[in-house]
C-alpha positions as CSV (number, residue, x, y, z in Angstrom):
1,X,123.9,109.6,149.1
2,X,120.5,110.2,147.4
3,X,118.3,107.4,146.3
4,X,119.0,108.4,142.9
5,X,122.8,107.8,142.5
6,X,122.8,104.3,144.3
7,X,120.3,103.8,141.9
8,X,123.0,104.7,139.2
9,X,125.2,102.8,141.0
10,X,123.3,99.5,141.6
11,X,122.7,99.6,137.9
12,X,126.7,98.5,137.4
13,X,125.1,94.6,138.2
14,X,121.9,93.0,137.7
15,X,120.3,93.7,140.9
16,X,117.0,94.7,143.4
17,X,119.5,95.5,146.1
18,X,116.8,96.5,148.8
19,X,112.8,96.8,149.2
20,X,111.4,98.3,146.2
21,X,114.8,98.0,144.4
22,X,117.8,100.4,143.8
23,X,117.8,103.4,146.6
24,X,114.2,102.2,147.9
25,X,112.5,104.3,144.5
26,X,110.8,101.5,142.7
27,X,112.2,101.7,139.3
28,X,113.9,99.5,137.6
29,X,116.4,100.1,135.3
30,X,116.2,102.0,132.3
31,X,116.6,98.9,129.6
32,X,114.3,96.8,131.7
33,X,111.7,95.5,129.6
34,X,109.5,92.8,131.9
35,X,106.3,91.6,130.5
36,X,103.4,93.2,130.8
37,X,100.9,89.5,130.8
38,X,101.9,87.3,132.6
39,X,100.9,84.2,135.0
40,X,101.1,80.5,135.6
41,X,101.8,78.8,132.5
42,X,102.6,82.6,130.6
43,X,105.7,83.6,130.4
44,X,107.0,81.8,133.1
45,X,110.5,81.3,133.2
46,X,110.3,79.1,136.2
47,X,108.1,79.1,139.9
48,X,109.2,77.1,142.6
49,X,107.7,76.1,146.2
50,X,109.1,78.2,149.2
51,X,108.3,78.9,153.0
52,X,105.9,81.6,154.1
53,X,106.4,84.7,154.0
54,X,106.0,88.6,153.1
55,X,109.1,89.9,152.4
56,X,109.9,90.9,148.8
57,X,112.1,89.3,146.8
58,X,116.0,90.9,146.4
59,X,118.7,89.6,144.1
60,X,122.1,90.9,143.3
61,X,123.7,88.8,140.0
62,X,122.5,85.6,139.7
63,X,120.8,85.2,143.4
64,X,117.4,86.1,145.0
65,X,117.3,86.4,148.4
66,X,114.3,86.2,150.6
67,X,113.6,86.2,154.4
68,X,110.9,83.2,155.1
69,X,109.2,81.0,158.3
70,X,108.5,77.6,158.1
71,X,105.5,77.3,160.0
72,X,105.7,73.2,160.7
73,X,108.9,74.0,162.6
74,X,108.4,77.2,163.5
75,X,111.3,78.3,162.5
76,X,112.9,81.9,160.8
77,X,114.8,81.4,157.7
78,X,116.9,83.5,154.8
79,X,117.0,81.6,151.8
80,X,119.1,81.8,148.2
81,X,118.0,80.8,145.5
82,X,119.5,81.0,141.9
83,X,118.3,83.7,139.8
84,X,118.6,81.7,136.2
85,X,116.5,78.2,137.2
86,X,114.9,79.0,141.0
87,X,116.4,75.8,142.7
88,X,117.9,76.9,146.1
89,X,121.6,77.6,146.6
90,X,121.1,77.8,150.1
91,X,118.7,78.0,153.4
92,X,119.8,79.2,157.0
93,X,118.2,79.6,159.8
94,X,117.8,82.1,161.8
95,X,118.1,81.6,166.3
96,X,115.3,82.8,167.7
97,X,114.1,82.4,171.1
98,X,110.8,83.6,170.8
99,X,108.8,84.3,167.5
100,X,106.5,87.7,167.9
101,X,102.9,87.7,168.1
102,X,101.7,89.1,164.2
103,X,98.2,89.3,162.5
104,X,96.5,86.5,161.6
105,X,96.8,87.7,157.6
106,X,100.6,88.9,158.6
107,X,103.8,86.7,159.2
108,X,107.2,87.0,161.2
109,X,109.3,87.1,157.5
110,X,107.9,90.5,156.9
111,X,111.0,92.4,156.5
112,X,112.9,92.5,153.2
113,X,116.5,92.0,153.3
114,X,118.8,94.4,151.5
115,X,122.2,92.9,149.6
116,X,125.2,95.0,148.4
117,X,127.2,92.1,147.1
118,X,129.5,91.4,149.8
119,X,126.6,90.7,152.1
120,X,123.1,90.1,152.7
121,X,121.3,91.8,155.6
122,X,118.0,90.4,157.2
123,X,115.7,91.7,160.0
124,X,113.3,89.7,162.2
125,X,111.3,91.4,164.9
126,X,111.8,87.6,166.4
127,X,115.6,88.0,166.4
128,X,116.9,91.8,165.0
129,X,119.9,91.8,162.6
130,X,122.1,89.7,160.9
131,X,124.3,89.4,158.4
132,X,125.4,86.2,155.9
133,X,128.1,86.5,153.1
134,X,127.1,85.7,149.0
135,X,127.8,81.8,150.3
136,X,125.7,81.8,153.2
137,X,128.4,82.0,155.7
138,X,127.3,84.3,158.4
139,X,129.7,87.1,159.1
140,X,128.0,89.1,162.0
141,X,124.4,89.1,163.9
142,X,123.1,92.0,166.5
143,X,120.8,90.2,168.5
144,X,117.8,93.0,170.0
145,X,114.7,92.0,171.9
146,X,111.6,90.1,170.8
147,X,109.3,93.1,169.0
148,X,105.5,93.2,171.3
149,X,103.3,95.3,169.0
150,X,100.0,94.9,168.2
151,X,100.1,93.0,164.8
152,X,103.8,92.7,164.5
153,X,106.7,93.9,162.4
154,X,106.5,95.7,159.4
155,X,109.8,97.7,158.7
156,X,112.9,96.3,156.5
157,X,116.2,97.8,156.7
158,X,117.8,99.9,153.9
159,X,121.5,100.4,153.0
160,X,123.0,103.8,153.3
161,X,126.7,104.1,152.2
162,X,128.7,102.2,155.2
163,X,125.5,101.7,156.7
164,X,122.6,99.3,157.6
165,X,119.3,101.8,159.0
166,X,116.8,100.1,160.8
167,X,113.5,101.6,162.1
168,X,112.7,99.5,165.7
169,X,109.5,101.8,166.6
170,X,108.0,99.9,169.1
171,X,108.5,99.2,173.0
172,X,108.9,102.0,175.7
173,X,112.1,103.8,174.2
174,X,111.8,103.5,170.3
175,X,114.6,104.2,168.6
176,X,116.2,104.7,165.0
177,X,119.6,102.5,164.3
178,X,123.1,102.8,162.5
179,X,124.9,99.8,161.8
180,X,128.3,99.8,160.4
181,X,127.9,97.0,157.6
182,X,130.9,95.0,157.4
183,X,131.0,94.4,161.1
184,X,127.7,94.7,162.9
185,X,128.3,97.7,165.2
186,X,126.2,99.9,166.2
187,X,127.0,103.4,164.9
188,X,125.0,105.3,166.8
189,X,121.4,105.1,168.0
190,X,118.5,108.0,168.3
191,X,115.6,108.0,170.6
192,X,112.8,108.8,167.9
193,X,109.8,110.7,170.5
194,X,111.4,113.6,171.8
195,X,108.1,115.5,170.4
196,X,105.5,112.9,171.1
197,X,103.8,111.5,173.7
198,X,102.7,108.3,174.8
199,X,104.1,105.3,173.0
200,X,102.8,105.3,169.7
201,X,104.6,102.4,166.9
202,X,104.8,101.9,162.9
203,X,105.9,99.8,161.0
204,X,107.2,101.9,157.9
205,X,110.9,101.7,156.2
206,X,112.7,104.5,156.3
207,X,114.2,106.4,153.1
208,X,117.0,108.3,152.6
209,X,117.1,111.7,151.2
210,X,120.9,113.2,150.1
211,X,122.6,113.4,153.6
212,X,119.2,112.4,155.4
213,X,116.9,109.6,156.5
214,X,113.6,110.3,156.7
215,X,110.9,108.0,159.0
216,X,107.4,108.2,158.7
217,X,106.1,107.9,162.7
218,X,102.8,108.3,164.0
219,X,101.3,111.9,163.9
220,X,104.8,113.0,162.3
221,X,107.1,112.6,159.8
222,X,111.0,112.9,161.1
223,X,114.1,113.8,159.4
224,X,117.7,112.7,161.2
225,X,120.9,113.3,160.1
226,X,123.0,110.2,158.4
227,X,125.8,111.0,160.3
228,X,125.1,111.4,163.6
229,X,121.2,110.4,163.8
230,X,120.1,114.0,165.6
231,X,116.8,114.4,164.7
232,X,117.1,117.7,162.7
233,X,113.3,118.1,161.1
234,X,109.9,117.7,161.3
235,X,106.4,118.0,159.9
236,X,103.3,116.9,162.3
237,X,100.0,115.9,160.6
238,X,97.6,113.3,161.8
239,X,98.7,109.9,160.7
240,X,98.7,106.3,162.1
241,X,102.0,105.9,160.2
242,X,101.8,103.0,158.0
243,X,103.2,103.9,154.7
244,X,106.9,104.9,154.0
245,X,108.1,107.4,152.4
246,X,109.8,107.2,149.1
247,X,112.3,110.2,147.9
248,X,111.7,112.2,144.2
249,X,114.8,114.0,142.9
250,X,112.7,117.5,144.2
251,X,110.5,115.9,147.8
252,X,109.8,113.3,149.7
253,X,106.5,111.9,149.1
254,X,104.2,109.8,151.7
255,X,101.1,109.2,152.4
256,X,99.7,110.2,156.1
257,X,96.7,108.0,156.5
258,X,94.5,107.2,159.3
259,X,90.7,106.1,159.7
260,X,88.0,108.0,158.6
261,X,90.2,110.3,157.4
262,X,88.4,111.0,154.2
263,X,84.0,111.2,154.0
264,X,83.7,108.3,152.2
265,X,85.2,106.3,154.9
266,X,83.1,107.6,157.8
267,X,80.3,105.5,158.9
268,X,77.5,107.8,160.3
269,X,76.2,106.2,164.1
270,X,73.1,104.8,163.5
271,X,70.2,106.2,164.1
272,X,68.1,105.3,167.0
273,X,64.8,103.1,165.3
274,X,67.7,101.3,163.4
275,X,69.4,100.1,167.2
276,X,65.7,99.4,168.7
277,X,65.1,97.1,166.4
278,X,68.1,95.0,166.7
279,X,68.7,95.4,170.5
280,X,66.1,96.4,172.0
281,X,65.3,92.9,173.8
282,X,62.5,94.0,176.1
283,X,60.7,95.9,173.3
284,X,60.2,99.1,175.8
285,X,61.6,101.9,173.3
286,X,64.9,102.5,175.5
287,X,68.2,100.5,175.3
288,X,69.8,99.7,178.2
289,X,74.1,98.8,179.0
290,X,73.4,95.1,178.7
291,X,71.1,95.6,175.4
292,X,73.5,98.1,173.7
293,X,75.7,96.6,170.9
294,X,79.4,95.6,171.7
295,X,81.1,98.2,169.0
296,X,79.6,100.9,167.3
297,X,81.6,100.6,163.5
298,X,82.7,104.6,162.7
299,X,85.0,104.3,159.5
300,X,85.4,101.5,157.1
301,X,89.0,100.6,155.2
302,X,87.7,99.1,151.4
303,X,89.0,95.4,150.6
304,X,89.4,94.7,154.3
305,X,85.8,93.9,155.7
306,X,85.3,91.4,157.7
307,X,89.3,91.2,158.8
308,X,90.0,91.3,162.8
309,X,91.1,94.9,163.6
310,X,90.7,96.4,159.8
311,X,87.6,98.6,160.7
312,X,87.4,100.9,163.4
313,X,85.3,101.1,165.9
314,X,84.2,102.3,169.5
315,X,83.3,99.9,172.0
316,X,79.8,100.0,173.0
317,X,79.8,100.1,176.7
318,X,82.3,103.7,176.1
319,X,79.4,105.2,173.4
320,X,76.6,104.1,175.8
321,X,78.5,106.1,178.7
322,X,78.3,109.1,176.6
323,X,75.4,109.1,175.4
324,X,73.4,108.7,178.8
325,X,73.4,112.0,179.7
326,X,71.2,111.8,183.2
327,X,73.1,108.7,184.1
328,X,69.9,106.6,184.8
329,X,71.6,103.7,183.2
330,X,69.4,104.1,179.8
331,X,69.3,105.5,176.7
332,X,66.3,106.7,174.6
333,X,65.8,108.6,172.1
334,X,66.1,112.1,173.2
335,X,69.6,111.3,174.6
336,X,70.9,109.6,171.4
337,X,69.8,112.1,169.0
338,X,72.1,114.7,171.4
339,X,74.7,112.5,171.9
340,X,74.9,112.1,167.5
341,X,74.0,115.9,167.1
342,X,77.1,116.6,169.3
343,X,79.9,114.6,167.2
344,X,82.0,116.5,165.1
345,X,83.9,116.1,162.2
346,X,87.6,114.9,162.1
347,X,89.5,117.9,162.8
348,X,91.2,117.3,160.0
349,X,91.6,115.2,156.5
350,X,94.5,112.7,155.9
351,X,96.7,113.1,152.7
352,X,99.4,112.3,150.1
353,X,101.9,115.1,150.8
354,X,104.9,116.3,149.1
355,X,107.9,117.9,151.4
356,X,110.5,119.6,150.6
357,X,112.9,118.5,153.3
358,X,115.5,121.0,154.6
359,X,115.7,123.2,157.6
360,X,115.5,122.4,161.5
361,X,112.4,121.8,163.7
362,X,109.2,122.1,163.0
363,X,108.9,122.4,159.1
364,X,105.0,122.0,159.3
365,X,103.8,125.7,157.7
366,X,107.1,125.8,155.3
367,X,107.9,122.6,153.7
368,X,104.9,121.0,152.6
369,X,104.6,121.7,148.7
370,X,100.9,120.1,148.5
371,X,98.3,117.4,149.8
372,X,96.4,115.0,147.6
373,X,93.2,114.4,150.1
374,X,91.5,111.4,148.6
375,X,92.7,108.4,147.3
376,X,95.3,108.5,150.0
377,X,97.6,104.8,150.3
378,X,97.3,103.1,153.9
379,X,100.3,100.9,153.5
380,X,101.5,100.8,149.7
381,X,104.1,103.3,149.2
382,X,103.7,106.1,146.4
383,X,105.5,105.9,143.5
384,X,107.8,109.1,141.8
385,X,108.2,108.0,138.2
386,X,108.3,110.4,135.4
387,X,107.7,113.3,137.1
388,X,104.4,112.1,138.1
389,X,103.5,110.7,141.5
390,X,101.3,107.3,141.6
391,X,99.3,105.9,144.2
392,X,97.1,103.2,145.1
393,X,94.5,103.1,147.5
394,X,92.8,100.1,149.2
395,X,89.4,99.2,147.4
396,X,91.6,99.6,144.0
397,X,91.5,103.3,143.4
398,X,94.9,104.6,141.5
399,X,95.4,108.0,141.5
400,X,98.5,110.3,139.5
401,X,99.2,113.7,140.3
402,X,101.8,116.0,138.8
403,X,105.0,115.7,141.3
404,X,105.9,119.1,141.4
405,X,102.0,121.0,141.6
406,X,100.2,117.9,142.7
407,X,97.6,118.6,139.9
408,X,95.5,115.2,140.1
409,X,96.3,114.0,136.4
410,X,94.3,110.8,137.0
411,X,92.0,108.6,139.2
412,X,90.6,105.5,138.5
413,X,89.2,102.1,139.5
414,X,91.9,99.3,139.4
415,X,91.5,95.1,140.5
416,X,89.2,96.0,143.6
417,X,90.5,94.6,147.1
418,X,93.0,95.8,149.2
419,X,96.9,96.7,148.9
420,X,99.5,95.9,150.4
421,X,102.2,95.4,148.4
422,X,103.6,98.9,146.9
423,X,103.5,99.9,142.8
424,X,107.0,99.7,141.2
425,X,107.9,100.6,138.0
426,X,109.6,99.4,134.4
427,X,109.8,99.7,130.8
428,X,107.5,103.3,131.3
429,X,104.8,100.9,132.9
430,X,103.2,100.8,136.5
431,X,102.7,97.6,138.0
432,X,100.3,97.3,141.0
433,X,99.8,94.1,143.0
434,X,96.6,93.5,144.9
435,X,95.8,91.1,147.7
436,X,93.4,89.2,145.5
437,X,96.4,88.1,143.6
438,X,95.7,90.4,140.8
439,X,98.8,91.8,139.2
440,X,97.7,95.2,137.1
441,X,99.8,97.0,134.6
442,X,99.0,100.3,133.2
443,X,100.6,102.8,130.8
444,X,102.9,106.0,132.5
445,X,100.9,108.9,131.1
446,X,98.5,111.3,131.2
447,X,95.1,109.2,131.4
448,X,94.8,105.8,133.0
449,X,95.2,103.0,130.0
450,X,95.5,99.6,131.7
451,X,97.6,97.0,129.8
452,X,96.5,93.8,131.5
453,X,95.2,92.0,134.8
454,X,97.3,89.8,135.8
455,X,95.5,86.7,137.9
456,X,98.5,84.8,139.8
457,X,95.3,83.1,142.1
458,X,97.1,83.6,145.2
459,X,97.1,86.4,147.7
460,X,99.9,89.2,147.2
461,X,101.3,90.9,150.1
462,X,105.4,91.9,148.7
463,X,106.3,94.0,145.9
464,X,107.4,92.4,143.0
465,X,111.1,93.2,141.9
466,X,113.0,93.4,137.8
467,X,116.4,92.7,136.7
468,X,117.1,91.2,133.4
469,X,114.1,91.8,131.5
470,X,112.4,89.9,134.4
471,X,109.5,90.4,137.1
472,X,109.9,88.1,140.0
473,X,106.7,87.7,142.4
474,X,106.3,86.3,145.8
475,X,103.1,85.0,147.2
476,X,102.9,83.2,150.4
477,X,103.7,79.9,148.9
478,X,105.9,80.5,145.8
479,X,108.4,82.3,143.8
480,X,107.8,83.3,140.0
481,X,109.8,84.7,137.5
482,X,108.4,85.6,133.9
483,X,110.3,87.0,131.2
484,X,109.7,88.4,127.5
């Protein structure tokens, strides 16, 4: 079932059935008419207080369902709340042993739950799945063990016909997931690195194209059969595997990021008078293991600077190795100008691609229709809308590209920051929401024409969601809904 008719279908009832809405595509409705400013005291139908968390808003009717943590108790919760006034209809929590380690900027309520009216399905990296009815009575749970990644979990389950798919790519098998969604049990389950070596993770959401689900990994991106899960397709670029993929009525689109994979992210080494004069503690014109620096910074991500793990870098004591070419345990400036000379280039440039999904194996050299280079999205998904493709790039930079040529139509300069949260669209808008807090709307078109910045003075890490002429917005602390 493509993203497109459960869209159709979910549009029967007010709803935002999964992340990013209606078949996982972003747009709302067609007589959805949200406002385009907005903010405390503007348009504000109501905002209420609620535990911390990242995952986006979902409603189906007249409820909003959200995953959340109280950090006082330490505690995982899923919480209703009623669409017309905000006040909660009710909270359960969630039994966890253990809560996973995340980032200091992340939390362990990152996944967004997905409703189809009968239930309401959450994921926790803490706990795995589980399932509560419209009333909050649970009906099943499928307990799976504590997520150890680096920075935590990032993936939300999406509904697909009968089932529940859910991306665990992490630990020393990582596997895809089928759930049966009235009961719980497991459908079937697919080992995801039959190609790949080593034990790379994501945290992306799978999407679903016609009879497909599609999962953006590191280094590749996979398509299984719905049925059965065999993996049936493939496409291998370099990517750290971040962003999810989102499905046009023609491609899949997703963008395959990594560091320093564009110039303007590369950081050049520095050159040798620049390190003498900040470590050279002796003053003798060489630099020793104990006087090199600890990390040498070789690509910068825009918005993040100063956040643990955002830039990259190589540790000192493995550059100093390299670039002491007689192994006399020093480095002057012969050696480093060598060592610099001999570094080349990325082998290649990260991108925004469009595939064509189809066929068996490796799809590499056939199925990619084009690749948008710059502006590429680390974790905000692109948006299809209109035949056009958007996407937003950390630092603020909004690009548009025709979907079917990937003709660049538009780039621009946004709220500057970072993004985490991906652009949705409604009432032939975009709306783009930025870490800073700043909610953006621009016109669908052919040249950029924003409509209004949107300060909600709070940082935004989930994606807003629309039913009812509505936009509803999470930040870490509380829930807003403005209206026309």
């Amino acid at each position: 079932m493509t993203a497109f008719l459960l869209l159709l279908l979910a549009a029967d009832v007010p709803s935002w059935p999964q992340f990013r809405g209606p078949g996982g595509s972003g747009i709302a409705a067609p007589a959805e008419n949200p406002p385009v400013e907005f903010g405390p005291g503007k348009r504000m139908l109501w905002k209420v207080s609620i535990p911390s968390g990242h995952s986006s808003p979902v409603v189906w009717e007249n409820r909003i369902f959200l995953s959340a943590f109280d950090k006082d108790a330490k505690k995982l919760l899923i919480v209703a709340l009623d669409r017309g006034t905000g006040k909660f209809s009710w909270r359960r929590e969630i039994p966890a042993k253990d809560i996973e380690e995340v980032h200091e900027i992340s939390s362990p309520a990152t996944a967004t739950p997905a409703v189809d009216g009968e239930h309401v399905y959450a994921y926790f990296g803490s706990y795995g799945l589980i399932a509560f009815d419209y009333d909050g009575n649970q009906k099943w749970s499928l307990p799976l063990p504590l997520v150890k990644v680096p920075y935590g979990s990032g993936t939300s389950p999406i509904l697909a016909g009968d089932f529940v798919i859910l991306s665990r790519d992490e630990g020393e098998e990582p596997y895809l997931l089928a759930v049966e969604r009235r009961t719980g049990k497991i459908v079937w389950k697919q080992t995801q690195y039959q190609e790949l070596q080593g034990r790379p993770f994501n945290s992306s959401t799978p999407a679903l194209w016609k009879n497909e689900v599609v999962l953006h990994h590191r280094n590749e991106i996979v398509g299984f059969d719905l049925a059965t899960g065999a993996r049936k397709w493939w496409v291998k670029i370099g990517t750290q595997g971040a962003d999810s993929p989102v499905a046009g009525p023609d491609a899949i689109y997703v963008g395959t990021w990594f560091n320093s994979g564009e110039p303007d992210l590369r950081v050049p080494y520095p050159d040798f008078d620049s390190l003498i004069k900040q470590y050279d503690k002796n003053r003798d014109g060489i630099l020793t293991a104990d006087e090199f620096p600890p990390n040498i910074l070789t690509a910068r991500r825009p918005g993040l600077e100063g956040v643990r793990g955002a830039d990259q870098s190589m540790p000192g004591p493995r550059v100093f190795r390299a670039a002491d070419s007689n192994r006399d345990g020093k480095v002057d400036l012969a050696e480093w100008e060598a060592f610099t000379k001999g570094i080349s280039e990325p082998p290649s440039e990260h991108g925004l691609l469009a595939i064509t999904p189809g066929g068996h194996d490796d799809i590499s050299a056939t199925k990619i229709a084009w690749k948008e280079p710059r502006g590429v999205p680390e974790i905000p998904m692109p948006l299809w809308f209109a035949n056009r493709v958007y996407a937003i790039a950390n630092g603020g930079t909004v690009s548009c590209m025709n979907a079917k040529t990937g003709q660049l139509m538009v780039r621009g300069r946004l709220a500057p920051g970072t993004y985490f949260s991906s652009p949705v669209a409604a009432g032939g808008r975009i709306y783009f929401a930025s870490y800073e807090g700043v909610l953006t709307v621009i016109s669908g078109g052919d040249r950029l024409e924003v409509l209004a910045k949107n300060d909600l003075g709070e940082p935004l890490f989930a994606t807003p969601a629309f039913v009812g002429n509505a936009i509803y917005v999470r930040t870490p602390t509380k829930l807003y809904a403005f209206s026309n």
